[in-house]
C-alpha positions in Angstrom: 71.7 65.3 82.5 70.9 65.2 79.0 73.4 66.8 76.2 70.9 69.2 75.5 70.0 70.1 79.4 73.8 70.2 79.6 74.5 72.6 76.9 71.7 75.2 78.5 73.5 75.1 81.5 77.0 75.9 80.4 75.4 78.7 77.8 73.6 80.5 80.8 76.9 81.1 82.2 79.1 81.3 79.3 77.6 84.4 77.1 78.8 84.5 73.5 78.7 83.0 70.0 82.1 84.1 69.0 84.7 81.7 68.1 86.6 81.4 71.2 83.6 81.3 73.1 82.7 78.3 71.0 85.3 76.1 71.5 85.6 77.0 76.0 81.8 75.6 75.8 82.8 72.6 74.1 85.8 71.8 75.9 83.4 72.4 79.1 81.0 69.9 78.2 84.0 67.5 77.0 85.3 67.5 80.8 82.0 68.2 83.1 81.1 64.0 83.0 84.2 63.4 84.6 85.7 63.8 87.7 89.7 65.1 87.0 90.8 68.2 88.3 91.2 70.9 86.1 93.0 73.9 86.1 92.1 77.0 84.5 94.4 79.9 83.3 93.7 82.9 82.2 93.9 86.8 82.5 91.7 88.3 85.8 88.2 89.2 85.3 87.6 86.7 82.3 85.6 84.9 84.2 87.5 81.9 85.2 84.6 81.3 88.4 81.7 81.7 85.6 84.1 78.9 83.8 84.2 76.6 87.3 81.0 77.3 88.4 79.7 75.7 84.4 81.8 72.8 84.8 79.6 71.7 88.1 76.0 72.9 86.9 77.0 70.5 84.0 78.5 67.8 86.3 76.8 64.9 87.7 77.9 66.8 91.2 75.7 69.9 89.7 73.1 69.0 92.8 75.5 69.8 95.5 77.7 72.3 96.9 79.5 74.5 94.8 82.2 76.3 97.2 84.2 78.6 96.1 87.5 79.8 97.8 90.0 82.6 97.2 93.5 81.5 98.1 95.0 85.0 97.8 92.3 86.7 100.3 92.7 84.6 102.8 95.3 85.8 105.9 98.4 82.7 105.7 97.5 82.4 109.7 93.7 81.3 108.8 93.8 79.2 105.7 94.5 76.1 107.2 91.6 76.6 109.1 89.5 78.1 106.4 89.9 74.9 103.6 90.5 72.1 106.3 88.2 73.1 109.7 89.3 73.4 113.0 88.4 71.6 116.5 87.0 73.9 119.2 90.1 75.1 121.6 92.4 74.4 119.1 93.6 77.8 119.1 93.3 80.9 120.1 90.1 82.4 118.9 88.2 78.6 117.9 85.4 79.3 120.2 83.6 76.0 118.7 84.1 73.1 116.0 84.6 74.8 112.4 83.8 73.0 109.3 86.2 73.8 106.7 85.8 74.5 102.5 86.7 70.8 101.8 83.8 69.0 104.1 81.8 71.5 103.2 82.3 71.0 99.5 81.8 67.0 100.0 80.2 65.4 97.5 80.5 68.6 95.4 83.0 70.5 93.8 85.7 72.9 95.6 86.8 76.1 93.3 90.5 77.3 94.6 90.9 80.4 93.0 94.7 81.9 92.8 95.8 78.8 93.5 99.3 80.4 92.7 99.1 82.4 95.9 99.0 79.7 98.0 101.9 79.3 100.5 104.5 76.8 100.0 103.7 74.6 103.4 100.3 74.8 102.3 100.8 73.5 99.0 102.2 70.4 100.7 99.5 69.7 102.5 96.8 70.4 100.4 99.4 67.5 98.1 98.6 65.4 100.8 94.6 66.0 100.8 94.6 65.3 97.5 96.2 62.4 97.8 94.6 60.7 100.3 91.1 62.1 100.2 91.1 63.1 103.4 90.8 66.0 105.5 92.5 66.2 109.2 91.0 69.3 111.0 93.2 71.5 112.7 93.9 70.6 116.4 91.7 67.0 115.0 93.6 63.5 115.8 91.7 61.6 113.2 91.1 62.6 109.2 87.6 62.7 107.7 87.0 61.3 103.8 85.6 63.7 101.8 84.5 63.2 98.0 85.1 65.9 95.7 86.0 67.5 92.3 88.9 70.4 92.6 88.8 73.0 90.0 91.2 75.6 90.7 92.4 79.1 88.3 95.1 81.0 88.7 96.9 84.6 86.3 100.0 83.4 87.2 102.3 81.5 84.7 102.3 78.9 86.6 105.6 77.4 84.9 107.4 80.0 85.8 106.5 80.1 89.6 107.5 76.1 89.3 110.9 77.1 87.7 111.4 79.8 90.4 110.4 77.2 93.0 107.1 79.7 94.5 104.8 76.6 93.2 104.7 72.3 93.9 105.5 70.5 90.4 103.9 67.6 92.0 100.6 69.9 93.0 100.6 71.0 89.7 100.3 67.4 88.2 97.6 66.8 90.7 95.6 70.2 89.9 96.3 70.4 86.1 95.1 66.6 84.6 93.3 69.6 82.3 94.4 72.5 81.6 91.9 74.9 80.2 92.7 78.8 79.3 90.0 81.2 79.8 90.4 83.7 76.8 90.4 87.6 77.1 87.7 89.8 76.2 90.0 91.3 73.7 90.3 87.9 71.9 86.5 87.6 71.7 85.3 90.7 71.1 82.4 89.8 68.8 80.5 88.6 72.5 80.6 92.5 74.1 76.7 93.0 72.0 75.5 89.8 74.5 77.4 90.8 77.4 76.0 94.1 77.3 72.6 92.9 77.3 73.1 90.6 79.7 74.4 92.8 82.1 71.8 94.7 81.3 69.0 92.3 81.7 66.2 93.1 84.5 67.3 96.5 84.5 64.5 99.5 84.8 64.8 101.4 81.2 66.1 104.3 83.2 69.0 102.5 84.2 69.9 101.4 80.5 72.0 103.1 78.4 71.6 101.7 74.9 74.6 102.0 72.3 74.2 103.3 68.7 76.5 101.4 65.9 79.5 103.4 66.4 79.1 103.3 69.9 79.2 99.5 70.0 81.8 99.8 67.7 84.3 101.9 70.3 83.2 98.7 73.4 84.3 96.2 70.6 87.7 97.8 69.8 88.6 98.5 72.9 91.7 96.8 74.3 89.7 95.7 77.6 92.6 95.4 79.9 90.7 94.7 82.9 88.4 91.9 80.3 84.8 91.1 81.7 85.0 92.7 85.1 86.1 95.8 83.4 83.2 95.8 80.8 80.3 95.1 83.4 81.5 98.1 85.4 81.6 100.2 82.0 78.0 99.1 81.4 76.9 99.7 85.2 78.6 103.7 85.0 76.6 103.9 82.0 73.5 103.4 83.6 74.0 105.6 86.5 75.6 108.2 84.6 73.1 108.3 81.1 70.6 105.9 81.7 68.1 106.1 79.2 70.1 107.6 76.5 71.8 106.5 73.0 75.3 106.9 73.5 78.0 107.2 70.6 81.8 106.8 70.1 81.9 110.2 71.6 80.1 109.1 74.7 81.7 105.7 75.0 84.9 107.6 74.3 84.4 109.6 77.9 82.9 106.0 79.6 86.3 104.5 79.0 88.7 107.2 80.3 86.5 107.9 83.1 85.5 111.3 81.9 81.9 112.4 82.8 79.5 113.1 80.1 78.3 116.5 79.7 74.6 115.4 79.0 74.6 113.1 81.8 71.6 112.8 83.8 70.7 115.9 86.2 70.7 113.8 89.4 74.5 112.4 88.3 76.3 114.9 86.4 79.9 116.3 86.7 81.0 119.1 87.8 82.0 121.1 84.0 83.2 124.7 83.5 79.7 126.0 83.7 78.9 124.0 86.6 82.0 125.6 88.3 81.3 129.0 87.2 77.5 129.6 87.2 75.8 132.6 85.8 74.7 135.5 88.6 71.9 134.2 90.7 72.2 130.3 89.6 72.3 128.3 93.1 75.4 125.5 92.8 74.2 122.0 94.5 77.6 121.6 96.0 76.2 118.5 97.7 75.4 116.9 94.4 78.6 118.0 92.8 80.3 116.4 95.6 78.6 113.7 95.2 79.5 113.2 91.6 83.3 113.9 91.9 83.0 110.9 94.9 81.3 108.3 92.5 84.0 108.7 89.3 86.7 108.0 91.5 85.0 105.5 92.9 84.5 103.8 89.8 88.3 104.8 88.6 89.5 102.9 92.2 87.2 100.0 91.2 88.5 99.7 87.5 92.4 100.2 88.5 91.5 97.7 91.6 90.3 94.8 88.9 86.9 95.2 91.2 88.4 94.1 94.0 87.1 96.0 97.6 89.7 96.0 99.7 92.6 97.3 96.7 90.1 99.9 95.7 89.6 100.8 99.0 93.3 101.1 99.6 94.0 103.4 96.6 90.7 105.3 97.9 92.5 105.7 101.1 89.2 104.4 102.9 89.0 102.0 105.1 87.2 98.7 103.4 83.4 98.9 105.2 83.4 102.7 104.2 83.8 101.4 100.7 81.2 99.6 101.0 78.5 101.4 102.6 79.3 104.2 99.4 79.1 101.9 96.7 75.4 101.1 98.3 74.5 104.4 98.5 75.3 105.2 94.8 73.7 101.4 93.6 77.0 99.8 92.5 77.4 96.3 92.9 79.7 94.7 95.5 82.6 93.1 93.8 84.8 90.0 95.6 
């Protein structure tokens, strides 16, 4: 892959021209040629995957799998399965011969998200992969090579878990040859203007809301606790809630403390005083206002949850697949 070719592929993923944005694409490039694992750190939702996922498109591996894996979603009783494979009848439940995340990522490169969830017996055999390059499946007597680059992320402060003895010094040598921290959105605020229109892009105008100066102005001081993530769903509420209007500091104002515009669009509005208290022989679309009170707290669940399903779901009190099949009906995307 050319330098050029290289740099393309890193800037399709990594969005921004400010400083800090900069230097991550540089340091990107620097390490994609070669084959050491890297660990990234970094704050959730500022994109450490995007980061992973721009080191292999700009990696001599960029033709094979990518495979991503979260650590801290995975049940303790199934990860060993999940990241090594399992042999049919090796347990309850193994119906048939299971090939796991590493032989699947062979010849690739395997992404372990929250690699600081991991438990501590796994962390000493995942040592032990990574050692010998080899894979045994579970309820497998013989070990299969597999060739692969580990990238692997984690929010934790890492040297703390290692001083309290929750994470491997020794796995941490083997996962962090570099080290690479993922800034906030907070830190790089002059990038929100090509976020925006990137999570914007391919949109119907309908669907858009476009910002005036003082609008941008309120996305770009924000403090943006919940970083990328937290911005794309911003953008998303705007376009459900006043697609195809200019919105202001006033507007962005209500976008960011979950308030509901009054001069949202008919089909999404809030309830408001008036809607509550119409005049004498104005019909109320209770359905609809229903409907709205259902999607802000939806989005208030998603926002609180980091974009994360099953949390939101929890602090929804709904079960996960209910989630689900509501954020389809109102057009929002499905986060992890």
């Amino acid at each position: 892959m050319t330098t050029s070719t290289t740099a393309d592929a890193i800037a399709e993923l990594i969005i921004g021209e400010s400083e800090p944005t900069r230097r991550l694409r540089a340091m990107i490039e620097r390490i994609a040629n070669s084959d050491v694992s890297v660990m990234l750190s970094g704050p959730s939702g500022a994109g450490k995957e995007l980061v992973a996922q721009a080191i292999h498109r700009a990696s001599p591996r960029s033709a094979r799998n990518f495979v991503a894996v979260n650590c801290g979603a995975i049940p303790n009783e199934l990860i060993e399965s999940e990241l090594f494979g399992h042999e049919k009848g090796s347990f309850t439940g193994a119906h048939a011969r299971r090939i796991g995340h590493f032989e699947t990522a062979d010849k690739g490169t395997l992404f372990l998200d929250e690699i600081g969830d991991m438990r501590f017996d796994m962390q000493v055999k995942l040592l032990r992969v990574l050692e010998d390059r080899k894979v045994t499946r579970v309820g497998a007597s013989t070990a299969t090579p597999v060739d692969l680059r580990i990238i692997s992320a984690t929010h934790q402060d890492i040297d703390l878990a290692m001083a309290n003895g929750q994470f491997r010094e020794d796995l941490f040598f083997r996962l962090g040859v570099v080290i690479v921290r993922v800034p906030d959105l907070a830190s790089r605020a002059d990038d929100i203007p090509a976020l925006v229109a990137h999570f914007q892009k391919g949109k119907r105008a309908c669907n858009i809301a476009r910002f005036d100066e003082s609008g941008m102005a309120r996305l770009m001081a924000h403090s943006w606790p919940g970083n990328v993530r937290e911005l794309r769903n911003v953008i998303e509420r705007a376009g459900v809630l006043m697609g195809g209007e200019t919105l202001g500091d006033a507007e962005v104002a209500m976008l960011l403390t979950n308030a509901m515009p009054k001069a949202a669009p008919a089909s999404v509005r809030a309830p408001t005083a008036a809607a509550a208290q119409p005049s004498r022989g104005q019909p109320i679309d209770l359905k609809q206002e229903i409907e709205n009170i259902e999607l802000m707290r939806i989005h208030t669940a998603l926002d609180l949850a980091d974009g994360i399903i099953t949390e939101a779901a929890r602090l929804l009190t709904l079960k996960r697949t209910t989630l689900i099949e509501k954020m389809r009906k109102y057009g929002l995307q499905s986060a992890a």
